[in-house]
C-alpha positions in Angstrom: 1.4 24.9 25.3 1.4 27.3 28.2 3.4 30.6 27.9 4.6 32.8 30.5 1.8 36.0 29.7 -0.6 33.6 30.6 -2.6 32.3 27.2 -2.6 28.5 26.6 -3.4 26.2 23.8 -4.0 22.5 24.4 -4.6 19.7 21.7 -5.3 16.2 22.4 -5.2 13.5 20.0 -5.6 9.9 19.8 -3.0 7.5 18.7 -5.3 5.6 16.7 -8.0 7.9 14.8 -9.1 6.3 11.7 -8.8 7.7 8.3 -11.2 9.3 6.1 -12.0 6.7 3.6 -13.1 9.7 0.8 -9.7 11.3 1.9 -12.1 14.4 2.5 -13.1 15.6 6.4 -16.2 17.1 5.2 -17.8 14.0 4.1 -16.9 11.8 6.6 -19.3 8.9 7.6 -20.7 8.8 10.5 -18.6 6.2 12.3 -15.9 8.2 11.3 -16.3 11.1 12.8 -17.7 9.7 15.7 -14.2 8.2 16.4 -12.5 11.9 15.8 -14.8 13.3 18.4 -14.6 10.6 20.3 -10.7 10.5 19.7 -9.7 14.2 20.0 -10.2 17.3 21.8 -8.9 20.8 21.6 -9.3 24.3 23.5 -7.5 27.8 23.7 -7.9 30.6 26.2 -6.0 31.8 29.0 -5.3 30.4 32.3 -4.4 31.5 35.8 -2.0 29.2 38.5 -3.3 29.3 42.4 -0.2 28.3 44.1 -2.0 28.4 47.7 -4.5 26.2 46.7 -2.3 24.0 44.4 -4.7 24.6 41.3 -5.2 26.3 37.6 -8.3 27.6 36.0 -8.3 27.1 32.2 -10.5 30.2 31.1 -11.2 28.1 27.8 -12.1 30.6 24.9 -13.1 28.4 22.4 -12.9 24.5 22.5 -14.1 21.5 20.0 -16.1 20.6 22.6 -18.6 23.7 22.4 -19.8 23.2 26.1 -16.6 24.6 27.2 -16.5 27.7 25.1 -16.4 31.1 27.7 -16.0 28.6 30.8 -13.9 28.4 33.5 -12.5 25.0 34.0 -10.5 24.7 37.2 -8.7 21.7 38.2 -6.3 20.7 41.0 -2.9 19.9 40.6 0.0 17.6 41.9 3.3 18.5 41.0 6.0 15.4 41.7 9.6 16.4 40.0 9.0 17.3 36.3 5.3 15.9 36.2 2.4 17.6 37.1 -1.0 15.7 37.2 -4.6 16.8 37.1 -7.7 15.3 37.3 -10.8 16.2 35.1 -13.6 15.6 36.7 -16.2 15.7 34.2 -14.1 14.1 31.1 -16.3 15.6 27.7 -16.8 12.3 27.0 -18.0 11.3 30.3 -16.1 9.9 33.7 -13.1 11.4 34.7 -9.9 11.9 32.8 -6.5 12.3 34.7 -4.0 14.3 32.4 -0.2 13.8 33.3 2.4 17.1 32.0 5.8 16.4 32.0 8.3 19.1 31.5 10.2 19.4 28.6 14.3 20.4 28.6 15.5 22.5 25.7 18.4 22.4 24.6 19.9 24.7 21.9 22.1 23.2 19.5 25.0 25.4 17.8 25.8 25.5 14.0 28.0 27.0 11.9 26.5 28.3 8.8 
């Protein structure tokens, strides 16, 4: 989520994370929460858009992946219609990760109460 006084918060997760078998987070095995990690990734902070340059700098606050946390992360952009696509260049699981946005419509829906 991006809002318009520039803060952000971004959550990625896995389509196919396993469940805890103890039904408790804490006590996870360790092949467990080596697919979460592996699986997931969150971060918070603020960002700033460069039109002239095409590009956005997450200032990431605080992020599951504690590398991040007080870093700027800046990445080039593409926008095509209503997607705009990025590439990570150093993925926090190693490689490159390419991240496509597409933008939502609202609509509001009436009702009588």
């Amino acid at each position: 989520m991006l809002d318009a006084s520039g803060h952000y918060t971004l959550t990625f997760i896995g389509a196919n994370l396993p469940k805890f078998v103890s039904n408790n987070r804490a006590t996870g095995t360790a092949d467990e929460n080596k697919a979460i990690v592996g699986g997931s990734l969150a971060h918070f902070g603020t960002y700033v858009v460069n039109e002239a340059d095409k590009s956005f700098t997450f200032r990431v606050e605080s992020a599951t992946f504690p590398n991040w946390d007080n870093t700027d992360q800046k990445r080039s952009f593409v926008m095509t219609g209503d997607e705009l696509r990025y590439l990570t260049p150093s993925a926090t699981a190693g490689g490159t990760a390419t991240v496509t946005w597409k933008r939502v419509k609202y609509y509001r829906r009436l009702c009588k109460l």
